[in-house]
C-alpha positions in Angstrom: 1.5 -8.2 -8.1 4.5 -10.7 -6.6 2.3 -13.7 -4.6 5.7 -14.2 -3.1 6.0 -10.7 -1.6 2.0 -10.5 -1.1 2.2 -13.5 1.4 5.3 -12.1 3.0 4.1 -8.9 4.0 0.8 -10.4 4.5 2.7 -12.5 7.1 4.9 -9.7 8.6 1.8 -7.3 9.4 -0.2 -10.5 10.7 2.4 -11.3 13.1 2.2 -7.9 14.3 -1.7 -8.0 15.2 -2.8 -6.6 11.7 -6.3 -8.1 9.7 -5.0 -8.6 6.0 -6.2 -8.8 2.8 -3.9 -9.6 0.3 -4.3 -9.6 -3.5 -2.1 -9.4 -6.3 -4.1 -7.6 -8.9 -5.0 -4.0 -8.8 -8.4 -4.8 -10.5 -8.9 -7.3 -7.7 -8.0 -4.8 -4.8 -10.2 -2.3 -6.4 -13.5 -4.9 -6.5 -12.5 -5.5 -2.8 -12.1 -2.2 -1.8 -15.1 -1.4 -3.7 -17.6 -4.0 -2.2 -16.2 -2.5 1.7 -14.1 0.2 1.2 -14.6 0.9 5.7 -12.9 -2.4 6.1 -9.6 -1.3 5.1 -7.5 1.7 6.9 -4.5 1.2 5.2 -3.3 0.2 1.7 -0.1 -1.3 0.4 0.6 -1.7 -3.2 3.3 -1.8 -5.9 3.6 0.7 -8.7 4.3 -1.5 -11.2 1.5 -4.0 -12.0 -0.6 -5.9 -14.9 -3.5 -4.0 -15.9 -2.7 -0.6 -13.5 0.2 0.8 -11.6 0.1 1.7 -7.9 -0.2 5.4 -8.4 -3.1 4.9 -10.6 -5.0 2.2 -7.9 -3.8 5.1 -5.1 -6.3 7.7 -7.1 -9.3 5.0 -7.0 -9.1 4.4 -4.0 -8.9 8.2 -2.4 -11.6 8.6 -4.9 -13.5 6.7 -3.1 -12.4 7.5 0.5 -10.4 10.1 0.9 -7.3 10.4 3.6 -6.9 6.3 3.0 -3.4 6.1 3.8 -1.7 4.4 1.1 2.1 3.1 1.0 3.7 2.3 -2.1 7.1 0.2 -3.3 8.7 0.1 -6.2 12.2 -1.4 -7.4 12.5 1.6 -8.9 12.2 4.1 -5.9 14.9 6.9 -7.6 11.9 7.7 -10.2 9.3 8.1 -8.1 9.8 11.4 -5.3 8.2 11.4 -2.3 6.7 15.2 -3.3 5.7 13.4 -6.3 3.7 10.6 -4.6 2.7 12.9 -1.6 1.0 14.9 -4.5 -1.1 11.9 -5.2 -2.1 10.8 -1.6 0.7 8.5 -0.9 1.7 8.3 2.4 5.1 6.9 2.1 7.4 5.4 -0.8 9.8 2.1 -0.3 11.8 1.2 -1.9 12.5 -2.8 -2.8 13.9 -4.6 -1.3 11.6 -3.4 1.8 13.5 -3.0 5.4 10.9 -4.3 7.5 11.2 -2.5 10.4 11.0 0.9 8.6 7.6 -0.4 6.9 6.2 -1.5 10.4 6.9 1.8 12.2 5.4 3.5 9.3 2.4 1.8 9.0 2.2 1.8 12.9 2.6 5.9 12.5 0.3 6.1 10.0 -2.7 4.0 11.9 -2.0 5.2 15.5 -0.3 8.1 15.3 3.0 6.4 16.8 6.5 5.7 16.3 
């Protein structure tokens, strides 16, 4: 929901090769999703959010297509577990502010397979 930390990590995963689509509502990403949900192999979001939190866009979108990897940070990553959010589809939990290198090789894991 932060343009500032949209364009950021919209310009970390560009530099690394990465088609992006950033938004910073989760009625917005749902629409986009929506209109092409095969366009997109991997979501990022925040938990907490106008209209929505992550968690809740997370269940959407698996509803939708399921196995969709989805990452998502919060600046409150000590209330969220990992079981917790593994138990709702999510991938991987980071906390804010986000060590880029960790968030790289994850998404990079979680597309190819790699480390």
């Amino acid at each position: 929901d932060d343009p500032s930390m949209a364009r950021y990590l919209e310009t970390l995963l560009e530099e690394q090769s990465y088609q992006v689509t950033a938004v910073t509502l989760p009625t917005t990403a749902l629409e986009k999703f929506m209109a092409a949900p095969d366009d997109y192999d991997l979501v990022i979001t925040d938990q907490i959010m106008p209209h929505g939190t992550g968690m809740e866009l997370a269940q959407d979108l698996l509803e939708l297509k399921p196995g969709l990897p989805i990452i998502l940070t919060t600046a409150s990553a000590d209330l969220i577990s990992e079981e917790r959010a593994g138990q709702n589809g999510i991938r991987a939990v980071f906390g804010k502010p986000i060590n880029s290198e960790q968030l790289l090789r994850r998404v990079n894991n979680l597309l190819h397979g790699t480390s």
